[in-house]
N, C-alpha and C positions, 0 to 999 in steps of 0.2 A: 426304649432300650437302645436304639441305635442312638438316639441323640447323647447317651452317656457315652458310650463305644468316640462317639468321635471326638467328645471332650475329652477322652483319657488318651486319644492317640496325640491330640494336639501338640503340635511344638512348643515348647514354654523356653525363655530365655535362661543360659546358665549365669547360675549365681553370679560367677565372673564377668558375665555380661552389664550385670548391674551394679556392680562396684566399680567399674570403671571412673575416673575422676571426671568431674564437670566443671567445666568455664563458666562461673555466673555472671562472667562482663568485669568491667574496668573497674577497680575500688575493690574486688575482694579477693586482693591475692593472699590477707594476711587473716582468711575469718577462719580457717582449720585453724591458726594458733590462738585467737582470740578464743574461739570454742574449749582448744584442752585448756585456755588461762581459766577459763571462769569452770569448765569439769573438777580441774585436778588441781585448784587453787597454786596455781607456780609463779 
């Protein structure tokens, strides 16, 4: 029982935390629009 008590107090990251944008290095400044090209065929 405790062991669940301290899983549910745990901190967990806000959503927002995890949509933050990421740098995957040098070469893929242009893969978000390569992504919506082949998504949303434009």
């Amino acid at each position: 029982m405790e062991k669940l008590r301290s899983e549910l107090r745990r901190k967990r990251p806000k959503f927002t935390s995890l949509a933050r944008p990421t740098h995957w290095g040098k070469g893929t400044e242009h893969v978000s629009e390569e992504i919506d090209s082949i998504l949303y065929h434009t």
